[in-house]
N, C-alpha and C positions, 0 to 999 in steps of 0.2 A: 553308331551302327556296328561297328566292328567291334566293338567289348562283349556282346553278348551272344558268342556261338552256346550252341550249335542255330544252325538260319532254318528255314523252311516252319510251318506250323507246327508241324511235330516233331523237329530237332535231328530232322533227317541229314543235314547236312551240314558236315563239323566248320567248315572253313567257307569263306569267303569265295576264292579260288573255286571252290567245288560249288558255291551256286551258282559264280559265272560258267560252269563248264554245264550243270544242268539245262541251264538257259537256252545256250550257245545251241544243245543238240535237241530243242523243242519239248524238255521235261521227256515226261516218259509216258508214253502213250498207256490209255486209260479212257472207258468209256464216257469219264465226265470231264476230261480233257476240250479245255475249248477249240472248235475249231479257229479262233486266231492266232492262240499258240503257232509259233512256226520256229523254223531251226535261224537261227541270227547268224550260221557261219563267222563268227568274227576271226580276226587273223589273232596268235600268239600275242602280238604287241598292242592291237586293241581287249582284248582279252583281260592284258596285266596292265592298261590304264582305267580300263570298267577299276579292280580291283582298286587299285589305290585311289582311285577318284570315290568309290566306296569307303574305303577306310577313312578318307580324309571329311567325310562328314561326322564324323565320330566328334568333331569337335572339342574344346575346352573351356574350362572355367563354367560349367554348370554343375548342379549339385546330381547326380547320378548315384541313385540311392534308392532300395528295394524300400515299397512299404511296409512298418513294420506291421499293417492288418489290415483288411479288407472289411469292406462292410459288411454286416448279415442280411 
């Protein structure tokens, strides 16, 4: 998970860190914003275990490798 910034669907957000801090304050209000969206208040230290508990699924030992083509 963590090799491939930038996060969000359209590469809105460069680091890891900035999409728990999105989360944290309920994304950013927007008429197609769900209402389940809520603010998660997490503290600093839950904040930087989301982060590395993220990072740490990035796992090893698999082949992580772009296709070189897509189908038509």
């Amino acid at each position: 998970m963590a090799k491939h910034p930038p996060y969000m669907h359209d590469g809105s957000v460069p680091t890891l860190q900035a999409a728990v801090e999105h989360y944290d304050v309920g994304g950013i209000a927007n008429p197609w914003l769900s209402t389940r969206v809520c603010k998660l208040d997490l503290s600093p230290a839950e904040k930087q275990a989301l982060v590395r508990f993220l990072e740490a699924l990035s796992g090893e030992g698999y082949a992580d490798t772009a296709p070189t083509a897509f189908p038509e």
